[in-house]
mmCIF file of the C-alpha atoms, coordinates in Angstrom:
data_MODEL
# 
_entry.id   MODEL 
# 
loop_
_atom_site.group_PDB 
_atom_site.id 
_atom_site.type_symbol 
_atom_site.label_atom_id 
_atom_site.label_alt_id 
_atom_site.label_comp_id 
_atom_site.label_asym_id 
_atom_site.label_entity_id 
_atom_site.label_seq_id 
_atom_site.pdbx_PDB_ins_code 
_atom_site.Cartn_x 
_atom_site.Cartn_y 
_atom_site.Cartn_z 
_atom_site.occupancy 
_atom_site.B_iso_or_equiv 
_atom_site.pdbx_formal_charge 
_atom_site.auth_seq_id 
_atom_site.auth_comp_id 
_atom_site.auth_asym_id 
_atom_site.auth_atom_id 
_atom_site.pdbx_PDB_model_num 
ATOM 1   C CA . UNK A 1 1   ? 0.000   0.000  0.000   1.00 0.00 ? 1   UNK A CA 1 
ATOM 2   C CA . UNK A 1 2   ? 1.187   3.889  -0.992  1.00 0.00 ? 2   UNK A CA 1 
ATOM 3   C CA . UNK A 1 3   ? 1.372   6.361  1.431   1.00 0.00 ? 3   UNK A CA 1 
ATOM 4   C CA . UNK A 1 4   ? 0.603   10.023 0.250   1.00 0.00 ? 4   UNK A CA 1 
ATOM 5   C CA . UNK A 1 5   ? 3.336   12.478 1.483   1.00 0.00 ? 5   UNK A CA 1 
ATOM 6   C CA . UNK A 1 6   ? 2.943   16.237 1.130   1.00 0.00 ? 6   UNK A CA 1 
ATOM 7   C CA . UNK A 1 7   ? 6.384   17.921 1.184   1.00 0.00 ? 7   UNK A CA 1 
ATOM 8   C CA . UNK A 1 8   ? 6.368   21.720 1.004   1.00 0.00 ? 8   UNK A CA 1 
ATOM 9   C CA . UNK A 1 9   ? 8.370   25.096 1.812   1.00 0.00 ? 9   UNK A CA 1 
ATOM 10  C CA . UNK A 1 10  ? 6.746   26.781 3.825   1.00 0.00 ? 10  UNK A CA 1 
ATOM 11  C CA . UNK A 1 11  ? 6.885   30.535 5.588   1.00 0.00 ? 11  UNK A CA 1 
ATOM 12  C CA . UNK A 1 12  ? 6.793   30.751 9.401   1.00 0.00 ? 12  UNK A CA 1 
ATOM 13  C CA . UNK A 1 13  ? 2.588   32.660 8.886   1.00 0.00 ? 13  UNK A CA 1 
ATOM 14  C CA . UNK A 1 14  ? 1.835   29.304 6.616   1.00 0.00 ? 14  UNK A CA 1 
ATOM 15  C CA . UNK A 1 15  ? 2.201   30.664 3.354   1.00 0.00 ? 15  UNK A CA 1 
ATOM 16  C CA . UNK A 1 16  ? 3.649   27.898 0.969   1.00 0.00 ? 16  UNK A CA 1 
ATOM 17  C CA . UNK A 1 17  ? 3.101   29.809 -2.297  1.00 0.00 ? 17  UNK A CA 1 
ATOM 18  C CA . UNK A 1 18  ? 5.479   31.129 -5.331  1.00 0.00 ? 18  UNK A CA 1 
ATOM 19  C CA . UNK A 1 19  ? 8.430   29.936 -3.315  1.00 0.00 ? 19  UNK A CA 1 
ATOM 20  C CA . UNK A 1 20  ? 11.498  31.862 -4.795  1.00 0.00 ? 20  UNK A CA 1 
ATOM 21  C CA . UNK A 1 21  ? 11.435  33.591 -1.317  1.00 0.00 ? 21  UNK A CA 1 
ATOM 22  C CA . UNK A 1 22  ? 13.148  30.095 -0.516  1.00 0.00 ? 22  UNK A CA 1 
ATOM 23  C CA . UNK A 1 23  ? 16.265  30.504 -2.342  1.00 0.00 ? 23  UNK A CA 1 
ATOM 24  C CA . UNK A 1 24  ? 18.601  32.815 0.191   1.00 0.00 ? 24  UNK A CA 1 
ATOM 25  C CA . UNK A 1 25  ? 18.239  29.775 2.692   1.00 0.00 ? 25  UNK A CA 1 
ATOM 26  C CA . UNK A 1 26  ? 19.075  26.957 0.500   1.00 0.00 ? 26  UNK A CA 1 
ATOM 27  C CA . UNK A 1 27  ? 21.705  24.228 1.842   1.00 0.00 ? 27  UNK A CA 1 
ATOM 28  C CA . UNK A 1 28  ? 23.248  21.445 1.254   1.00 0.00 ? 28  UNK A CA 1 
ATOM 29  C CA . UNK A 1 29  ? 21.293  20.088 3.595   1.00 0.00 ? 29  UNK A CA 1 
ATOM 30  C CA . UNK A 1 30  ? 17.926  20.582 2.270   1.00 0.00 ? 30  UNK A CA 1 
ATOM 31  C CA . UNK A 1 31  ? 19.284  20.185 -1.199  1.00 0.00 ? 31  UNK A CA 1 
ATOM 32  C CA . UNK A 1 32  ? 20.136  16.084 0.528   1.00 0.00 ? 32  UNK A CA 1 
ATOM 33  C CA . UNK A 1 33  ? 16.854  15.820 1.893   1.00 0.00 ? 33  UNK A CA 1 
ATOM 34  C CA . UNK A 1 34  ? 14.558  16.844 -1.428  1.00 0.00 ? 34  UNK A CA 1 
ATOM 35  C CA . UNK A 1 35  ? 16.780  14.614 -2.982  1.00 0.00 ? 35  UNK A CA 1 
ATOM 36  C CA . UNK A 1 36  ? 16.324  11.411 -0.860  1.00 0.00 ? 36  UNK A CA 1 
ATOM 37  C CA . UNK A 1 37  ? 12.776  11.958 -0.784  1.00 0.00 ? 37  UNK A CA 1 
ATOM 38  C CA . UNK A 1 38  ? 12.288  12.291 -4.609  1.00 0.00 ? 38  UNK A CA 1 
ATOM 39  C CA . UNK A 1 39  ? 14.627  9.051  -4.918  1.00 0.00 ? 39  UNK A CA 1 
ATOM 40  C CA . UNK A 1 40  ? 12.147  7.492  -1.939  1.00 0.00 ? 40  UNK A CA 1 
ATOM 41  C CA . UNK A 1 41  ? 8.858   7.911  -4.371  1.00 0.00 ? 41  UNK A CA 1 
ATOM 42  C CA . UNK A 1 42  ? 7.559   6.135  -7.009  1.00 0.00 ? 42  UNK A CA 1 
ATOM 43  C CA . UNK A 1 43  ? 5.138   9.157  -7.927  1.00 0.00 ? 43  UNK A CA 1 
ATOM 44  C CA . UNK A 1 44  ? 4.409   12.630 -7.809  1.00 0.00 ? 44  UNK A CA 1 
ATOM 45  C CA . UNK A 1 45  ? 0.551   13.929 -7.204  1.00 0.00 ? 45  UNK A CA 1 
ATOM 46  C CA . UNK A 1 46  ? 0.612   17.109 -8.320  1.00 0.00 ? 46  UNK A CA 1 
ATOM 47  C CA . UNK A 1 47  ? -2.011  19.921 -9.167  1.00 0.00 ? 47  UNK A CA 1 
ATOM 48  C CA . UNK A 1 48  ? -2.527  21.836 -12.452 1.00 0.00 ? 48  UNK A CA 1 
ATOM 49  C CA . UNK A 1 49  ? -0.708  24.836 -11.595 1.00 0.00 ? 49  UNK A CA 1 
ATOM 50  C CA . UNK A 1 50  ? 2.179   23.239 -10.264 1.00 0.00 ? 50  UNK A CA 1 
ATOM 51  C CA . UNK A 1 51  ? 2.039   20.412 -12.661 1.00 0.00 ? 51  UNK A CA 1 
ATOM 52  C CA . UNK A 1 52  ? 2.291   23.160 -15.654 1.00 0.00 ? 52  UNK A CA 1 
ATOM 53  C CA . UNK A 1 53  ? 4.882   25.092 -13.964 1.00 0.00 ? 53  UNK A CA 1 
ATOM 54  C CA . UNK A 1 54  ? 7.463   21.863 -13.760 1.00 0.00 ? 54  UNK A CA 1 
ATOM 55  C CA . UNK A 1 55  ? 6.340   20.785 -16.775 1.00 0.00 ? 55  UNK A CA 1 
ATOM 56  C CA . UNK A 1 56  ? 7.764   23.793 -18.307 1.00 0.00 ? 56  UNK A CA 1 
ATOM 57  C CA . UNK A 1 57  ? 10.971  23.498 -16.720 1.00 0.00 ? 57  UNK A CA 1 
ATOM 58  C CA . UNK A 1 58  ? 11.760  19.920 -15.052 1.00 0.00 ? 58  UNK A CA 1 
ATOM 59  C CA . UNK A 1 59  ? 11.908  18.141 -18.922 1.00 0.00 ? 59  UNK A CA 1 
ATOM 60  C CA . UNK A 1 60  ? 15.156  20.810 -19.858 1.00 0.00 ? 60  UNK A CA 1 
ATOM 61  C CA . UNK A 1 61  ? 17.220  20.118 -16.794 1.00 0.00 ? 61  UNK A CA 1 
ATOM 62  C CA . UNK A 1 62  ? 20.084  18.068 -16.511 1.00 0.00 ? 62  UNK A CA 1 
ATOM 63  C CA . UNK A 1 63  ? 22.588  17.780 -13.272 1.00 0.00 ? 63  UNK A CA 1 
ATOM 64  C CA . UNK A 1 64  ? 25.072  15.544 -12.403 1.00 0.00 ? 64  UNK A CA 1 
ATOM 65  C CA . UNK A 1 65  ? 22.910  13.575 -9.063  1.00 0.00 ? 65  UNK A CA 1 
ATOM 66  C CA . UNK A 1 66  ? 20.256  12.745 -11.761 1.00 0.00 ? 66  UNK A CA 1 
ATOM 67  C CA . UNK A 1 67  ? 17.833  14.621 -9.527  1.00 0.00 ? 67  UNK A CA 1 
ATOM 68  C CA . UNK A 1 68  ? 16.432  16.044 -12.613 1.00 0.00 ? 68  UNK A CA 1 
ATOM 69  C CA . UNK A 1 69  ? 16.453  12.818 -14.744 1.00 0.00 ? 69  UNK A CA 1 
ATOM 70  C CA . UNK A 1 70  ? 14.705  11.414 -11.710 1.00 0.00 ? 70  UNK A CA 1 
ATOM 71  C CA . UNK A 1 71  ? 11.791  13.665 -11.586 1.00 0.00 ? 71  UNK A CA 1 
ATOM 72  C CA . UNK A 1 72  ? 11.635  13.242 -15.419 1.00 0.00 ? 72  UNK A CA 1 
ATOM 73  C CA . UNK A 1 73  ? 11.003  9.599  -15.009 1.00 0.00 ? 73  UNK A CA 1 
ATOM 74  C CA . UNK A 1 74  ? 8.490   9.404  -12.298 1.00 0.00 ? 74  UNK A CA 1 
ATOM 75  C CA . UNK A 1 75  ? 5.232   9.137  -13.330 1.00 0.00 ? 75  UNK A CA 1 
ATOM 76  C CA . UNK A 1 76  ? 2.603   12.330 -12.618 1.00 0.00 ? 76  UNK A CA 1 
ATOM 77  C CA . UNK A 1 77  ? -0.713  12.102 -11.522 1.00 0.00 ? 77  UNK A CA 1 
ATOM 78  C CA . UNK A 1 78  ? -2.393  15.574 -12.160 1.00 0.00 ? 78  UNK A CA 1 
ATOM 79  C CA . UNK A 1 79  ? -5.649  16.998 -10.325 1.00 0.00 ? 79  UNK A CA 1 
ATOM 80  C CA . UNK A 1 80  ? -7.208  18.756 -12.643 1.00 0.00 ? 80  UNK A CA 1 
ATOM 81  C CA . UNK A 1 81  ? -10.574 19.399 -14.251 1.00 0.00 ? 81  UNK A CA 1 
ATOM 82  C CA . UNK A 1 82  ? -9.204  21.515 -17.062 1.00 0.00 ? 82  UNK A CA 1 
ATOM 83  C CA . UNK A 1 83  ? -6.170  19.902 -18.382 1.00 0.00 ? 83  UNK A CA 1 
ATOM 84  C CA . UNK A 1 84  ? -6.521  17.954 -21.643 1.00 0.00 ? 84  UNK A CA 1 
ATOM 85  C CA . UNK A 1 85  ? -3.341  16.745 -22.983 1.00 0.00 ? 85  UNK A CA 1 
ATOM 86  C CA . UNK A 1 86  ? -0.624  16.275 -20.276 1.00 0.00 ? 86  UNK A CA 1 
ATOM 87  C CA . UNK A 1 87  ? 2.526   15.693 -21.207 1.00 0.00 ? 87  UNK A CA 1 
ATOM 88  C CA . UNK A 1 88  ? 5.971   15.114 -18.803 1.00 0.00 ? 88  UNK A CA 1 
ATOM 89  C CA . UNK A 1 89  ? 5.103   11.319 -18.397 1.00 0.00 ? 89  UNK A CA 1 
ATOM 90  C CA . UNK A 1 90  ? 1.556   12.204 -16.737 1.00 0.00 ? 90  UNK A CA 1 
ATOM 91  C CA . UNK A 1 91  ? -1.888  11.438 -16.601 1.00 0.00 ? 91  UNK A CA 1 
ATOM 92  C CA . UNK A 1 92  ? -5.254  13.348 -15.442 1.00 0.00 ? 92  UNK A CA 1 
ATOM 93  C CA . UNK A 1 93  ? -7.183  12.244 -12.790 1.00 0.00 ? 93  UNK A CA 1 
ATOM 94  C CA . UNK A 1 94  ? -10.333 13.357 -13.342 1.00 0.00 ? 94  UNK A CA 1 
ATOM 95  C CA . UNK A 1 95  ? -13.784 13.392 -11.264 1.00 0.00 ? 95  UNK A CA 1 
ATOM 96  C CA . UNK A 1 96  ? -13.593 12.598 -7.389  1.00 0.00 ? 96  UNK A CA 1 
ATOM 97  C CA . UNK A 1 97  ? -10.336 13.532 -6.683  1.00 0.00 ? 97  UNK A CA 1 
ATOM 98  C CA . UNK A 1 98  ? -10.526 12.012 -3.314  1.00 0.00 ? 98  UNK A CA 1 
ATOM 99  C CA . UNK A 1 99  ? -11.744 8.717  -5.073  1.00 0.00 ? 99  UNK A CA 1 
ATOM 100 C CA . UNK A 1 100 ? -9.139  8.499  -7.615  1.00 0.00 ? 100 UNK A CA 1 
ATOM 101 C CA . UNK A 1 101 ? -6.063  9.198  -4.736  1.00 0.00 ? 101 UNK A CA 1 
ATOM 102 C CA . UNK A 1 102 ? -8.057  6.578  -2.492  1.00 0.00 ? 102 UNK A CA 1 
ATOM 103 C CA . UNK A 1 103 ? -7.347  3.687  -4.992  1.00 0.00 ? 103 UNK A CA 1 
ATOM 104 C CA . UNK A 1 104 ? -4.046  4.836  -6.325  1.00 0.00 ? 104 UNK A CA 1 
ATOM 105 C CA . UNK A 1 105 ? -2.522  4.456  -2.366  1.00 0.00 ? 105 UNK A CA 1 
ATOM 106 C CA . UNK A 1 106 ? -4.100  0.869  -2.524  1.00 0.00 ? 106 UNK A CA 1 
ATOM 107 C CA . UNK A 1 107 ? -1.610  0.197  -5.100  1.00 0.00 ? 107 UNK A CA 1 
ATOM 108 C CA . UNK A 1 108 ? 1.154   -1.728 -4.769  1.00 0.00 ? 108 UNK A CA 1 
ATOM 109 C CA . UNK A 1 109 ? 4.738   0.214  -4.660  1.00 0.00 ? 109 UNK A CA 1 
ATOM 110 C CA . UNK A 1 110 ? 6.719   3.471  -3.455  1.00 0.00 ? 110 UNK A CA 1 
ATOM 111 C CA . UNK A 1 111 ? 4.818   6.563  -1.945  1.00 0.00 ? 111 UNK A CA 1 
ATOM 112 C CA . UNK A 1 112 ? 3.218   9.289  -3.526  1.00 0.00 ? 112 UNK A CA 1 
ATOM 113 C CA . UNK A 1 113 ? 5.325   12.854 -2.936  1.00 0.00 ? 113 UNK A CA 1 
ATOM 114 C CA . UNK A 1 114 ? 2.890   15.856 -3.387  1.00 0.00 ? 114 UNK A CA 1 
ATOM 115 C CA . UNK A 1 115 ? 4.936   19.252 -4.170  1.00 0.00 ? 115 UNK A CA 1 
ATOM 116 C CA . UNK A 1 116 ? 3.002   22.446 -3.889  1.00 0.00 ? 116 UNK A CA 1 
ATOM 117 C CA . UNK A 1 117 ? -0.129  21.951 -5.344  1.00 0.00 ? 117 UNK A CA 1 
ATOM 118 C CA . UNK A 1 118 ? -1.891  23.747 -2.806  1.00 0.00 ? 118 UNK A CA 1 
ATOM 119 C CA . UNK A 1 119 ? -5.949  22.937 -3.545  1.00 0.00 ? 119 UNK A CA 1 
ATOM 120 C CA . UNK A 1 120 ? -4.821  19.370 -4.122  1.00 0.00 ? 120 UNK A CA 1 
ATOM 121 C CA . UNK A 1 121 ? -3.385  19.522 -0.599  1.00 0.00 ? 121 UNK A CA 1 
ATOM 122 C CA . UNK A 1 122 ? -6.640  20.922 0.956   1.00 0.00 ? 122 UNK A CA 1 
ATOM 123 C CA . UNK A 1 123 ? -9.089  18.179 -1.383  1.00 0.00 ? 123 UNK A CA 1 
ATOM 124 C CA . UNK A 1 124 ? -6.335  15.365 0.562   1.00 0.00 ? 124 UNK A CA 1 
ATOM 125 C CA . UNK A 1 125 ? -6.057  17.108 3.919   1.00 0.00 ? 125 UNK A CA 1 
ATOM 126 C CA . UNK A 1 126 ? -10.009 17.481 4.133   1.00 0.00 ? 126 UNK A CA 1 
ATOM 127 C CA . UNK A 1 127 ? -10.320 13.692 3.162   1.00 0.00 ? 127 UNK A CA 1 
ATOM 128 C CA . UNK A 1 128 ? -7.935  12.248 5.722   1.00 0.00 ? 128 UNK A CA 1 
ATOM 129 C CA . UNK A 1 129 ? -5.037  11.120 2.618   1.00 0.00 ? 129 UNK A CA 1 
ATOM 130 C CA . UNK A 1 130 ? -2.022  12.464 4.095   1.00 0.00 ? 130 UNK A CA 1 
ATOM 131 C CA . UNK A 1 131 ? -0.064  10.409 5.803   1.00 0.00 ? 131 UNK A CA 1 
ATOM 132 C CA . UNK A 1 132 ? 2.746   12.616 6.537   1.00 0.00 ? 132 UNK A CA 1 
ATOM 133 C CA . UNK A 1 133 ? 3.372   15.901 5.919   1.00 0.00 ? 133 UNK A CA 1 
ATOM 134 C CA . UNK A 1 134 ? 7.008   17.157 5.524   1.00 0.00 ? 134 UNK A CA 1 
ATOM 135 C CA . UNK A 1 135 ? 7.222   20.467 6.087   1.00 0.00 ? 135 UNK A CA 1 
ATOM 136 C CA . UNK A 1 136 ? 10.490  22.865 5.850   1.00 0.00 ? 136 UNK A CA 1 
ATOM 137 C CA . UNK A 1 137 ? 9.523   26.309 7.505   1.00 0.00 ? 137 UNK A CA 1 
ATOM 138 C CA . UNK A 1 138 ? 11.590  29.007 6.524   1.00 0.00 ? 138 UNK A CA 1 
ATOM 139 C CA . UNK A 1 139 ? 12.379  31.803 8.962   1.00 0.00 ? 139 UNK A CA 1 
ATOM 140 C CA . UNK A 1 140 ? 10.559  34.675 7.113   1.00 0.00 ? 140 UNK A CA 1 
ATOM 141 C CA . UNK A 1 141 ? 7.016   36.117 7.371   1.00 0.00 ? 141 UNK A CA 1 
ATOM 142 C CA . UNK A 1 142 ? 5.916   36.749 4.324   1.00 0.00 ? 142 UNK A CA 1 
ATOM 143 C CA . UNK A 1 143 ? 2.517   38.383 5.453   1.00 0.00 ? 143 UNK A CA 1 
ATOM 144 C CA . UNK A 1 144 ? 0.043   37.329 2.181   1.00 0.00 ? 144 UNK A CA 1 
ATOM 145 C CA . UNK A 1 145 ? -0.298  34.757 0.079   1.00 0.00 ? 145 UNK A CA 1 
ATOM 146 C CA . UNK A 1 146 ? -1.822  31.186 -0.507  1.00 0.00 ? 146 UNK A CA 1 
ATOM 147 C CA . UNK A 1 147 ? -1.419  29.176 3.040   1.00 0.00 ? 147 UNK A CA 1 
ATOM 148 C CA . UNK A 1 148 ? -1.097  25.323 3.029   1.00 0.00 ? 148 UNK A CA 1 
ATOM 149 C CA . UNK A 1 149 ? -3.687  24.950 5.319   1.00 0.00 ? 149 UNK A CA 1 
ATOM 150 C CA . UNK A 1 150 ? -6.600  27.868 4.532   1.00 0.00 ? 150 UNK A CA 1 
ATOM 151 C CA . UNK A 1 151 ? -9.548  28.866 5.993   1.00 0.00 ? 151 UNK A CA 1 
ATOM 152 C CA . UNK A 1 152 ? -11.825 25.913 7.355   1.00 0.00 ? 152 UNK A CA 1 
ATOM 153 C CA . UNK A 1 153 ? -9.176  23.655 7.436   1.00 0.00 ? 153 UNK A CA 1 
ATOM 154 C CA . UNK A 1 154 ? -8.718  20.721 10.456  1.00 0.00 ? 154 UNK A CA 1 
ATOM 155 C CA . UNK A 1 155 ? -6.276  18.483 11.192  1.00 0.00 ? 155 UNK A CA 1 
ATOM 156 C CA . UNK A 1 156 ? -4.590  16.442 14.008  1.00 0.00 ? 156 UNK A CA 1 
ATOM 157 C CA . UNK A 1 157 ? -1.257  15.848 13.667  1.00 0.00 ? 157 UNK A CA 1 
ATOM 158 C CA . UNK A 1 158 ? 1.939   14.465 15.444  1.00 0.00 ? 158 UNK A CA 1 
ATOM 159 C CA . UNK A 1 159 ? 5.273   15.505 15.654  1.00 0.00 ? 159 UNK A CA 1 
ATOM 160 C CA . UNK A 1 160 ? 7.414   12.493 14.170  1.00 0.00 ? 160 UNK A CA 1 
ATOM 161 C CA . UNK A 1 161 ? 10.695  14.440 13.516  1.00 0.00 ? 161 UNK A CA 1 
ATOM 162 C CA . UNK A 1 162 ? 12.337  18.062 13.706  1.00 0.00 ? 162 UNK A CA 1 
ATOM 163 C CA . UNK A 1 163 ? 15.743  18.856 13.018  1.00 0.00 ? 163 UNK A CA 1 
ATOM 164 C CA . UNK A 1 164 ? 17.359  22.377 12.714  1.00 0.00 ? 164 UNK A CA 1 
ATOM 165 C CA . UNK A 1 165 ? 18.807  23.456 9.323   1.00 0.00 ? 165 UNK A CA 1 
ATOM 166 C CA . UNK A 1 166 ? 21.559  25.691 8.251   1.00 0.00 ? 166 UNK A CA 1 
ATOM 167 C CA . UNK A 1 167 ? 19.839  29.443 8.020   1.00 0.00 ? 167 UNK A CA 1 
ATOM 168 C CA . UNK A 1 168 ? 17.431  29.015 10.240  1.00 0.00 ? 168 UNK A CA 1 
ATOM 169 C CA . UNK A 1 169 ? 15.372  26.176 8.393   1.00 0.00 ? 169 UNK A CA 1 
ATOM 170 C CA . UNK A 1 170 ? 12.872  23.640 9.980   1.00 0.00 ? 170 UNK A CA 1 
ATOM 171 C CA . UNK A 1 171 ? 12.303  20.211 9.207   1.00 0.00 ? 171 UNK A CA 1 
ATOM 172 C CA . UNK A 1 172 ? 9.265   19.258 10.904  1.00 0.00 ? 172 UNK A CA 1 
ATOM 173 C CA . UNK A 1 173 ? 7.854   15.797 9.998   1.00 0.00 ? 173 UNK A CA 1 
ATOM 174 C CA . UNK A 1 174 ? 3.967   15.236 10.858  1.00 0.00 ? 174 UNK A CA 1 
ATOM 175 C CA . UNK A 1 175 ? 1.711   12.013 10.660  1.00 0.00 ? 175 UNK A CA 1 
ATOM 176 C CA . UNK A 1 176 ? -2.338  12.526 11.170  1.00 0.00 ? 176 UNK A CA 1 
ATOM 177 C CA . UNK A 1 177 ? -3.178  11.957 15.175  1.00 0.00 ? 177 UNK A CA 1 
ATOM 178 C CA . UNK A 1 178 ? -6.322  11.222 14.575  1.00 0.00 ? 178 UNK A CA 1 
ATOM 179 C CA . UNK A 1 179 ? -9.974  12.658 15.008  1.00 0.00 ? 179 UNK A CA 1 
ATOM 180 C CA . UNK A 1 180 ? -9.374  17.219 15.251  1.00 0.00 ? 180 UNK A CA 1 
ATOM 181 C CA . UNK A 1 181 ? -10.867 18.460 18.363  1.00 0.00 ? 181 UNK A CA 1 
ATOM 182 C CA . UNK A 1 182 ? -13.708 20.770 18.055  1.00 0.00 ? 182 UNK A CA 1 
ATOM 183 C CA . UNK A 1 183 ? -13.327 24.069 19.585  1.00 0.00 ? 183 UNK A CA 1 
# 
């Protein structure tokens, strides 16, 4: 059985959006850590916005740790109710989202990674599909823009793992705790 595994960047007020603001705090360290991960999957579950935007970039890339060649090869499962013809070794999943994401972790073989994506991450949070978030939380307040979990959103969750990166970077691992308490 697949796990589903949301991996983001995120800002310390929860914004997870355009993340360029990322870039003065990269290190080796995270650079090790996105790397295992993507090497750890056997899928990406992405949605349409963030599916287009690697698609226009990911299939040009080469580097020398085949990180690039990697994410090139995986195969793409894309939320979306508007794209027709993917390309980048992907397919549509179309309808219930929830559904669709249901049967693909009842597959046999490695997780799926979610990057970004950030209405795909709400459809799987609000369904109970995670099964771990990853979350690197940069030390910046960015003040505006789309939050990984918005308005309305519950969820219990458990502290599996934090570790301190260079700059100021947090990698906080979380696994759903169960039922979220009411307030």
């Amino acid at each position: 059985m697949r796990r589903v595994i949301v991996s983001e960047f995120v800002s310390l007020d929860g914004v997870m959006e355009e993340p360029a603001w990322t870039m003065p705090y990269w290190s080796d360290e995270i650079g090790e850590f996105k790397h295992a991960e993507l090497f750890a999957a056997g899928g990406l579950l992405l949605g349409r916005k963030t599916y287009e935007g690697f698609a226009a970039v990911w299939p040009n890339r080469t580097d020398e740790d085949g990180y690039a060649e990697r994410i090139n090869a995986l195969p793409k499962y894309v939320a979306s109710t508007t794209l027709a013809e993917p390309t980048w070794n992907a397919g549509v999943i179309e309808g219930d989202v929830a559904a669709a994401v249901a049967a693909l972790k009842q597959e046999e073989g490695q997780d799926l990674l979610v990057f970004g994506s950030g209405e795909l991450v709400q459809t799987l949070t609000s369904n109970s599909l995670v099964d771990e978030w990853r979350l690197l939380v940069y030390p910046v307040v960015l003040g505006a823009g789309k939050r990984l979990f918005g308005d309305g959103s519950k969820a219990s969750l458990r502290l599996v793992e934090t570790k301190a990166l260079p700059f100021g970077v947090l990698l906080s691992r979380y696994e759903p705790a169960g039922e979220t308490a009411t307030a």
